[in-house]
VEXDREN-2710 file (C-alpha; in Angstrom, 1 decimal):
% VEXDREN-2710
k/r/px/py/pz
1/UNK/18.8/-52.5/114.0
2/UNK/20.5/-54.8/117.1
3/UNK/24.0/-54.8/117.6
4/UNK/26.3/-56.6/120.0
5/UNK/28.8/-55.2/122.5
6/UNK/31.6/-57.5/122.9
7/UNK/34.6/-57.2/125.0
8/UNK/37.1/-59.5/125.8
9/UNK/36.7/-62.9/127.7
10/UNK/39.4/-63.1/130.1
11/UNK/38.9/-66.7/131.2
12/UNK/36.6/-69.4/130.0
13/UNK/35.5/-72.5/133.0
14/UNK/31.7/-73.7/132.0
15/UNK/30.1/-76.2/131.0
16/UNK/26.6/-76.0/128.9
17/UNK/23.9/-77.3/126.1
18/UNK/23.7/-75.5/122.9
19/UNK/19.8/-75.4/121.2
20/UNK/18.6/-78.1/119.1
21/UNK/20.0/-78.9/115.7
22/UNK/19.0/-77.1/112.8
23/UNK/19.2/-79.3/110.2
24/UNK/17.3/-82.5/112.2
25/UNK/14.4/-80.1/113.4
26/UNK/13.8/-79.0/109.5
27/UNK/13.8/-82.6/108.7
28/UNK/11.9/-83.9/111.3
29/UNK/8.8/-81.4/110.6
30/UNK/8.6/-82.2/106.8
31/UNK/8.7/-86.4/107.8
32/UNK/6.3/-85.3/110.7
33/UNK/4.0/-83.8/108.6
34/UNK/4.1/-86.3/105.6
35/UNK/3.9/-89.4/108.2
36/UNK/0.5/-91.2/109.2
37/UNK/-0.5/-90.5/113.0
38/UNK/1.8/-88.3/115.5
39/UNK/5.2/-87.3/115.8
40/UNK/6.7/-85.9/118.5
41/UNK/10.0/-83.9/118.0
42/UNK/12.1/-83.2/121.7
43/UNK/14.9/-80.7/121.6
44/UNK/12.9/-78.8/118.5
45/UNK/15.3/-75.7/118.0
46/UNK/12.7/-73.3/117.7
47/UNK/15.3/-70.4/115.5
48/UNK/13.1/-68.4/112.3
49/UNK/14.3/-71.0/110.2
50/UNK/12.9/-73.9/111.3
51/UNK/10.5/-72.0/112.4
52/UNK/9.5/-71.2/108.5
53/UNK/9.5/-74.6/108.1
54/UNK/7.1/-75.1/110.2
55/UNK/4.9/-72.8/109.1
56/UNK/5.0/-74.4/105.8
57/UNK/4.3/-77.3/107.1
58/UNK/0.8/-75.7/108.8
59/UNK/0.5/-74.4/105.4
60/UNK/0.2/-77.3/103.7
61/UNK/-2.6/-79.0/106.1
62/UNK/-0.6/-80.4/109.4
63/UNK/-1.5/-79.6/112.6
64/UNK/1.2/-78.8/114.3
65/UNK/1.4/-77.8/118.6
66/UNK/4.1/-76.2/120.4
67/UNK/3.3/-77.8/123.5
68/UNK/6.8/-76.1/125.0
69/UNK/9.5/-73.7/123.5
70/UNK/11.7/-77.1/122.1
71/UNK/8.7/-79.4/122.2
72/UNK/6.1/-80.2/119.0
73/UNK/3.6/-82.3/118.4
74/UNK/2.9/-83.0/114.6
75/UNK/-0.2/-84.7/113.3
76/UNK/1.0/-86.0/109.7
77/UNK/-1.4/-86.1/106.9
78/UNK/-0.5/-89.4/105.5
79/UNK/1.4/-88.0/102.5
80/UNK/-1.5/-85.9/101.4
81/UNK/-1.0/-82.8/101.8
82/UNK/-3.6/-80.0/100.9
83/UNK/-2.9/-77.2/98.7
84/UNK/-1.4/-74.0/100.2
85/UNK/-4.0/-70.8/100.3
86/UNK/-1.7/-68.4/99.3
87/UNK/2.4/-68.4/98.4
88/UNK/4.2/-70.2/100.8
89/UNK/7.1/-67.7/102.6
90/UNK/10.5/-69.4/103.2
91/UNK/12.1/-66.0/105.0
92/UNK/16.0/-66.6/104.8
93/UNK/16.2/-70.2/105.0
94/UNK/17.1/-72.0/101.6
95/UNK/16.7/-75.8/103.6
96/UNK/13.1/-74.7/104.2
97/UNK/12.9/-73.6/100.1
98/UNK/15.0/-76.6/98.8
99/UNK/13.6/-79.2/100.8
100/UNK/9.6/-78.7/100.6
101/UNK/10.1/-78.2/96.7
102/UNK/10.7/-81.7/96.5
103/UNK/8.1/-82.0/99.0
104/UNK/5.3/-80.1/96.6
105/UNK/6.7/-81.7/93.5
106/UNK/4.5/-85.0/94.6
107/UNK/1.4/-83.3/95.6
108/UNK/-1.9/-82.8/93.2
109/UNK/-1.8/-79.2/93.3
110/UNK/0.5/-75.8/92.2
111/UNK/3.0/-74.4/95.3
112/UNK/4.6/-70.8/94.9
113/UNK/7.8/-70.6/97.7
114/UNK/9.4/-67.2/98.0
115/UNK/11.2/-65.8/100.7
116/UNK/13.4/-62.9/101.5
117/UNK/16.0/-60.9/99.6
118/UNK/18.8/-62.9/100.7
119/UNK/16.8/-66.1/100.0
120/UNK/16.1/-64.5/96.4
121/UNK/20.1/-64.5/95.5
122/UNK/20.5/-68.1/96.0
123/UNK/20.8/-70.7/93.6
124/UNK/17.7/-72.8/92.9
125/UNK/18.7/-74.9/89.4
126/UNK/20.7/-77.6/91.5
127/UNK/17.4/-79.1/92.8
128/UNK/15.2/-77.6/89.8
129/UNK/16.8/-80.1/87.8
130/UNK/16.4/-83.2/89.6
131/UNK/12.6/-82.4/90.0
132/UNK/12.5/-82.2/86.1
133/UNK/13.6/-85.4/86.1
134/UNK/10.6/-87.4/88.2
135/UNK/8.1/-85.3/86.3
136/UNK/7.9/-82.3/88.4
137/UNK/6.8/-78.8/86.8
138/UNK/9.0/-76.5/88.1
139/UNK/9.6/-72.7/87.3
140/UNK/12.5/-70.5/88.8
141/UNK/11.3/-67.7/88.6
142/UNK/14.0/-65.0/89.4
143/UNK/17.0/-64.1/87.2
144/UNK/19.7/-66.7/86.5
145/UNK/17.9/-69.5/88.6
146/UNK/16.8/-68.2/91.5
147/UNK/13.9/-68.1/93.6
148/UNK/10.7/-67.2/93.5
149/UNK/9.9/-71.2/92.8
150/UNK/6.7/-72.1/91.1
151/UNK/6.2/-76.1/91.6
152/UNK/3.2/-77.6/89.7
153/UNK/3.0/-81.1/91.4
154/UNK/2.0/-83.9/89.6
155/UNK/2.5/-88.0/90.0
156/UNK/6.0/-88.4/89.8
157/UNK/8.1/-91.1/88.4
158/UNK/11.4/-92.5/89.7
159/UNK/14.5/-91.2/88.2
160/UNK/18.2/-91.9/88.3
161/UNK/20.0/-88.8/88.9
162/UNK/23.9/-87.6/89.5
163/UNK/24.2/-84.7/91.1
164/UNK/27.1/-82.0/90.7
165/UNK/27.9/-81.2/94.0
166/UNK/28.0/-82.8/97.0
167/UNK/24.7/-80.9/98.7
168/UNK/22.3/-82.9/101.7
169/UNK/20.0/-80.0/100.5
170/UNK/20.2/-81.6/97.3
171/UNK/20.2/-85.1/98.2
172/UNK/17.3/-84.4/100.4
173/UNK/15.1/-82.8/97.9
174/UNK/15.7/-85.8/95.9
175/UNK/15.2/-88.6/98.5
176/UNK/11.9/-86.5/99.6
177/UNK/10.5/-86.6/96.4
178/UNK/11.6/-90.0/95.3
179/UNK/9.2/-91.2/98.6
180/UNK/6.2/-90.7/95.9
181/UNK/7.8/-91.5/92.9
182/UNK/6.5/-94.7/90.9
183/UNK/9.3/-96.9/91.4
184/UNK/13.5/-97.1/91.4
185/UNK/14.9/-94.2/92.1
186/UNK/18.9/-93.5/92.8
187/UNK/20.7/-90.4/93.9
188/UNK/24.9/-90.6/92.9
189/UNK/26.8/-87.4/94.8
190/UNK/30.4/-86.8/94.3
191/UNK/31.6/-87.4/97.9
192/UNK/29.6/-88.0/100.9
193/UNK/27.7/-85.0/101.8
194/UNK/25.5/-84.5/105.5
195/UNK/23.8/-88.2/106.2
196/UNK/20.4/-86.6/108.0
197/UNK/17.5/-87.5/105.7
198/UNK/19.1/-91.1/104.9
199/UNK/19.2/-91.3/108.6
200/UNK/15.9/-89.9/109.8
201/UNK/14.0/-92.2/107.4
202/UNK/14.8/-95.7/108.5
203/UNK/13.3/-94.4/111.9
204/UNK/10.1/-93.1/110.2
205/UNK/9.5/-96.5/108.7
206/UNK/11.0/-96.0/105.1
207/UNK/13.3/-98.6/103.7
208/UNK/16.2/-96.9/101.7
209/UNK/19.9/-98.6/100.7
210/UNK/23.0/-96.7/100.8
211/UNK/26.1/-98.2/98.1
212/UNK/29.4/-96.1/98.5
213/UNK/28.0/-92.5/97.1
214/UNK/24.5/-93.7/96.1
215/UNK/21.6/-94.4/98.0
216/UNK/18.5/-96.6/95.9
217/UNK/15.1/-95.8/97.1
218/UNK/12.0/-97.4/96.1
219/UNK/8.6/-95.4/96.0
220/UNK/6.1/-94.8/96.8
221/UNK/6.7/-95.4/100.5
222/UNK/4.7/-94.8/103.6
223/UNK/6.0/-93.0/106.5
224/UNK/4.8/-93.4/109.6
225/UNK/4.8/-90.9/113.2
226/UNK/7.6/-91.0/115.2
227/UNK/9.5/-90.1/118.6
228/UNK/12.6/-88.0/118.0
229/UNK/14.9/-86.3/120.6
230/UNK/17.1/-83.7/118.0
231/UNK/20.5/-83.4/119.7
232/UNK/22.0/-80.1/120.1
233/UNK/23.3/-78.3/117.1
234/UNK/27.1/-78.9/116.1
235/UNK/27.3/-76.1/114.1
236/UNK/25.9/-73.9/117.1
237/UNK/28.4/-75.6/119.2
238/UNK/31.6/-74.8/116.7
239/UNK/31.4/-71.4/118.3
240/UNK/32.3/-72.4/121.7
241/UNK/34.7/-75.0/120.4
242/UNK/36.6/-72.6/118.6
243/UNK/36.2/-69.6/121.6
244/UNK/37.4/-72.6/124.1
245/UNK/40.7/-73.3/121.7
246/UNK/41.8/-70.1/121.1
247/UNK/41.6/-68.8/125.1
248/UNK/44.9/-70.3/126.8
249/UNK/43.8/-71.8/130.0
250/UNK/40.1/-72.2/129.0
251/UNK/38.3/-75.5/129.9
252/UNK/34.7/-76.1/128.3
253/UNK/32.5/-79.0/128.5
254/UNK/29.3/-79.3/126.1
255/UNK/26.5/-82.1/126.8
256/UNK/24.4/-83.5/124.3
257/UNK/25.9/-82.1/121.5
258/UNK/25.1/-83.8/118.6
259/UNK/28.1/-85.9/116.9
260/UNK/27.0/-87.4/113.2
261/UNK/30.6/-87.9/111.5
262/UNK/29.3/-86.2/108.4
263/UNK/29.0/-83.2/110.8
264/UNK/31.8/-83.2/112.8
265/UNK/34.9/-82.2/110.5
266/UNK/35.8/-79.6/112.6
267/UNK/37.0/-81.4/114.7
268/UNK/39.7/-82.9/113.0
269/UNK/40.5/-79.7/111.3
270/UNK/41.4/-78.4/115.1
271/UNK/43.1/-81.5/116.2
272/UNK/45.4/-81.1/113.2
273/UNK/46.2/-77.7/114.6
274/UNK/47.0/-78.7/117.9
275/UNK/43.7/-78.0/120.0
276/UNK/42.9/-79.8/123.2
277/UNK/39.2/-81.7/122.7
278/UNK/38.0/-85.4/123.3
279/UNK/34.5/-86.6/122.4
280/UNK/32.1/-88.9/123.9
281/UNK/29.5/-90.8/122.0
282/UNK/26.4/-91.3/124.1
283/UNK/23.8/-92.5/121.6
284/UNK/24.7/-94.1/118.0
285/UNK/21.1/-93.8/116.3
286/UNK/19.2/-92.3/114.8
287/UNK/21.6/-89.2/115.2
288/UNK/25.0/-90.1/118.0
289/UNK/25.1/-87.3/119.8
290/UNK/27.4/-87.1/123.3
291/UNK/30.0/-85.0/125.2
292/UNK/32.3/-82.1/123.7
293/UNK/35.2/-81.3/126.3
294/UNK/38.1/-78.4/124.9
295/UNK/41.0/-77.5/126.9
296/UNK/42.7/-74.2/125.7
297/UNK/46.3/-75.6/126.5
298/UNK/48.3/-75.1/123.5
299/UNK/49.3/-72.8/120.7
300/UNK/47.2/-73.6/117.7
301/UNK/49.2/-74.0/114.5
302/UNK/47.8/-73.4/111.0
303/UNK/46.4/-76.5/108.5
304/UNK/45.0/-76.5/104.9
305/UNK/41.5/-76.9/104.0
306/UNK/40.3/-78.1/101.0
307/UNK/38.7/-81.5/99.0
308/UNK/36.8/-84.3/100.4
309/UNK/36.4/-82.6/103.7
310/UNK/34.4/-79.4/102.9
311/UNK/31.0/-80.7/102.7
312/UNK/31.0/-81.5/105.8
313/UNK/32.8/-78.5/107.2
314/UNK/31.5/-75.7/104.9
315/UNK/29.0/-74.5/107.5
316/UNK/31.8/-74.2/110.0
317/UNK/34.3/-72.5/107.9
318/UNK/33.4/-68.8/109.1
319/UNK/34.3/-70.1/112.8
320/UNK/37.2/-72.1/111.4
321/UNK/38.8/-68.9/109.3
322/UNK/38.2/-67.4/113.1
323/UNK/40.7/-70.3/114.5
324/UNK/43.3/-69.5/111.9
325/UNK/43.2/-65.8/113.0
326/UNK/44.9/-66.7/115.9
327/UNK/47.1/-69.9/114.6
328/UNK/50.7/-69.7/113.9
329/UNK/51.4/-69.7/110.1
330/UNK/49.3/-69.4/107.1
331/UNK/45.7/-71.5/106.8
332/UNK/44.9/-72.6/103.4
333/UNK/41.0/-72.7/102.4
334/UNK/40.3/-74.3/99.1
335/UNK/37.5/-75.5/97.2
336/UNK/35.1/-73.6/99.0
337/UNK/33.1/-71.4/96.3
338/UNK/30.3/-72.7/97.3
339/UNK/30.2/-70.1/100.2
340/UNK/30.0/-67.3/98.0
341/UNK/26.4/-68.8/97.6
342/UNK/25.3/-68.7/100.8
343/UNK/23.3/-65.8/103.1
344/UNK/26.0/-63.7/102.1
345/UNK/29.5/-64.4/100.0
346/UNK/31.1/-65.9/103.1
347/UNK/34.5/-65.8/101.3
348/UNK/34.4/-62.5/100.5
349/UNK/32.9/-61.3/104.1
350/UNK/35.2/-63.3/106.2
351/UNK/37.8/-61.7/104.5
352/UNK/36.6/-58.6/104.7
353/UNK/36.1/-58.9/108.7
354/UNK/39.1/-60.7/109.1
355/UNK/41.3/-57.7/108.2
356/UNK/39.2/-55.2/110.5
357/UNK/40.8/-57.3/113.5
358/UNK/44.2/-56.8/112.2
359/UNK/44.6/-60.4/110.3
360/UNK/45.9/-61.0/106.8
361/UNK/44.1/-62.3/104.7
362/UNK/44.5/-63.0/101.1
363/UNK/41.0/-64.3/99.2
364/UNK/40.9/-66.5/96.4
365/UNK/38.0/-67.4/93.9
366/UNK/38.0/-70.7/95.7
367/UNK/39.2/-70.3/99.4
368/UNK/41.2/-67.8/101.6
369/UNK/44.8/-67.8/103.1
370/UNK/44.9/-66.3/106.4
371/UNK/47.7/-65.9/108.6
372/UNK/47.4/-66.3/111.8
373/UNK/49.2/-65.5/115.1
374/UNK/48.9/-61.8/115.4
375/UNK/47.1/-59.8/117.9
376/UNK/43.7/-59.5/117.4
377/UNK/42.4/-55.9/117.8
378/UNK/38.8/-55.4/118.6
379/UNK/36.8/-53.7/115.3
380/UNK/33.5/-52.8/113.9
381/UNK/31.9/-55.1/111.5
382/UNK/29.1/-56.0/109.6
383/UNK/27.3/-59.1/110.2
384/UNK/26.0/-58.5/106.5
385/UNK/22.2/-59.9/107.5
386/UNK/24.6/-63.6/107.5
387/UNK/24.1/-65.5/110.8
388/UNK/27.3/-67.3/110.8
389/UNK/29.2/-64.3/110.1
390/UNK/27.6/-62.0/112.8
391/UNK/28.7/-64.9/115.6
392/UNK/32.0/-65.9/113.9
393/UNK/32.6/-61.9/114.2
394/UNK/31.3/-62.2/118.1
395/UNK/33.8/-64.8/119.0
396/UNK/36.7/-63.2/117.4
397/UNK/35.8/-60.2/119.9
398/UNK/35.6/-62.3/122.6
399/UNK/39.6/-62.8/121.6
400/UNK/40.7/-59.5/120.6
401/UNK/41.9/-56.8/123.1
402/UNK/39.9/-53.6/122.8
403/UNK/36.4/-53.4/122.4
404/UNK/33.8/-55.0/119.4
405/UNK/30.7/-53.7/117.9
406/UNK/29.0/-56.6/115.7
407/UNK/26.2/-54.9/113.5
408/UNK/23.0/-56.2/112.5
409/UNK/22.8/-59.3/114.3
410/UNK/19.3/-60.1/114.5
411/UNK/20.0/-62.8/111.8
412/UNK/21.6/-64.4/114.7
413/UNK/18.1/-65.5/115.5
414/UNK/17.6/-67.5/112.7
415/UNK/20.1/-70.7/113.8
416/UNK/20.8/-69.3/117.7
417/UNK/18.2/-67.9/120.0
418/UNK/20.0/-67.4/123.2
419/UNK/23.6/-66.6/121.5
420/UNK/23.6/-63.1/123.0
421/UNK/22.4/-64.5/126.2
422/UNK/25.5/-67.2/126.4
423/UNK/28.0/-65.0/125.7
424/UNK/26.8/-62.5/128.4
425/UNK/26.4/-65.0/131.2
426/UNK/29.9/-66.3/129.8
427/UNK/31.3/-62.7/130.3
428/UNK/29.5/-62.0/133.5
429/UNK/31.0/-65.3/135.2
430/UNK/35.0/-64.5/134.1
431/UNK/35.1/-61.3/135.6
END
């Protein structure tokens, strides 16, 4: 089992990339692989999960070359993909599960995607039920919903569908399986969720139209290969933002970060508390992407949480409960179950870790209250196998007085080769 030493950061002057975004370099392998001719994907983040996806993808007939680390080249199959020789293994990534179900629901042939035991807990009925709808055979085959996922594939045919919750995972699952459905299909959310696949597919030739909280699709379409630079990843770079705020004195500067608005809420939650940041947009499309700069020049005070702003903030929400820990008054997280969902119940960890570095917390079925302002004292925790968690935990070291032992964080891998690196050239340079 890896663990990580942390002790505290006594000053923080640098200025840095962070790896490729997660959720572009899933997305751009599954268009890759479903386009006609070559796509080449630039800034590929090359973590276990998309790494899973990847394999799939090879799985399922597409030749795909790592001609560097954060370089691939993908020869797409035209949208006909060949049947999988044997179950197809999603390890712990649920975008990889979610998304190539609606992949496999189009495809002449019967897919089984399983992956591992924190995969297994998480819910699989939100997209089960769309793919019901266009035709799709689909079996969940664990208890209460979940995974293993047995997809029998078959012609699909366009649907109309209003989903639940606000999910991209959902939305994408839909939009990738209304590509080869006969006809008009259209996907209603509750509020906007992450805008990825609606923009990754204009720039792989499909024609899509967006109306307030519903896009309208008409399939079957061809995709075709594509060039596509994948910023670096905004929820990788929430770590430094957050590290950056809380250190008084601390001046950061991230390049290339990538800056979609249905990404970014973070950063309004911490300009409501009073931290120092400015963003620069570079590039506007497919994915803006630009300059992060954070000053750590004032006292952060505590905000509330909840409503139209969570989908777009619930993967940051570990890092933000970290901000809180050390902002003046009581933070109010609501309407976030759907963390207790995720690689591990978020709610209930972040809690649970919070507490070990000497912060209040009181959790709610829905959300947490944390108050914030006291001194942090360094702990032992568990990362709980939950990659968020585990560097959430790392930063709140890097804050506290005393030393921190985070345990179990080979999960890390999974979103942010190179974490463990950063923070040690980080640590090395302050002292």
């Amino acid at each position: 089992m890896s663990n990580l030493e942390i002790r505290p950061l006594r000053r923080l002057d640098a200025e840095f990339s962070v790896p490729g975004d997660k959720s572009i370099s899933h997305r751009g392998i599954i268009l890759g692989g479903l386009a006609s001719g070559t796509t080449r994907l630039r800034g590929f983040l090359p973590g276990e999960d998309c790494l899973s996806t990847l394999h799939a993808l090879q799985a399922l007939g597409c030749r795909i070359d790592r001609v560097a680390p954060d370089e691939v080249l993908i020869e797409g199959r035209g949208g006909k993909l060949l049947a999988p020789a044997e179950p197809i293994d999603c390890g712990n990534s649920g975008t990889t599960m979610r998304l190539l179900a609606g992949v496999v629901a189009g495809q002449p042939f019967q897919t089984r995607l399983f992956g591992d035991a924190s995969l297994s807990r998480r819910p699989m009925a939100r997209i089960a039920d769309p793919l019901r709808k266009f035709g799709a055979e689909i079996l969940c085959a664990g208890a209460n919903d979940r995974p293993p996922l047995h997809v029998h594939g078959t012609q699909l045919h366009a649907t109309d569908f209003t989903s639940a919750v606000a999910s991209a995972q959902v939305k994408s699952c839909f939009l990738l399986a209304a590509l080869q459905a006969n006809g008009k299909s259209i996907f209603h959310e509750p509020t906007l969720s992450r805008d990825h696949t609606e923009r990754l597919l204009p720039a792989f030739g499909a024609s899509l139209r967006l109306e307030k909280k519903s896009i309208i699709l008409h399939g079957p379409q061809r995709l075709e290969g594509a060039e596509l630079d994948v910023p670096g990843d905004f929820s990788s770079a929430a770590f430094w933002i957050v590290l950056a705020a809380g250190l008084p004195g601390s001046r950061l500067t991230l390049r290339r970060v990538g800056l979609n608005p249905t990404r970014t809420a973070l950063l309004s939650a911490l300009l409501r508390m009073g931290a120092g940041l400015m963003e620069k947009v570079e590039q506007s499309t497919p994915e803006p992407f630009g300059t992060i700069t954070i000053q750590g020049n004032t006292a952060l005070k505590a905000t509330t949480i909840s409503g139209k702003e969570i989908p777009n903030l619930i993967d940051e929400i570990p890092i933000l409960a970290t901000a809180a820990a050390f902002a003046k008054g009581i933070t109010e997280i609501r309407d976030a179950s759907e963390l207790r969902h995720k690689e591990s119940d978020r709610l209930a960890v972040v809690a649970q870790n919070l507490r070990l570095f000497g912060v209040p917390v009181e959790e709610k079925p829905d959300g947490l209250l944390i108050e914030g302002g006291c001194t942090l004292v360094g702990a032992e925790v568990e990362s709980h196998g939950d990659h968020r968690i585990a560097m959430s935990a790392a930063i709140l070291g890097l804050l506290a007085k005393g030393r921190t032992l985070v345990k179990d964080t080979a999960c890390i891998e999974t979103s942010y080769p190179g974490f463990a690196q950063q923070i040690a050239l980080l640590q090395e340079v302050s002292r």
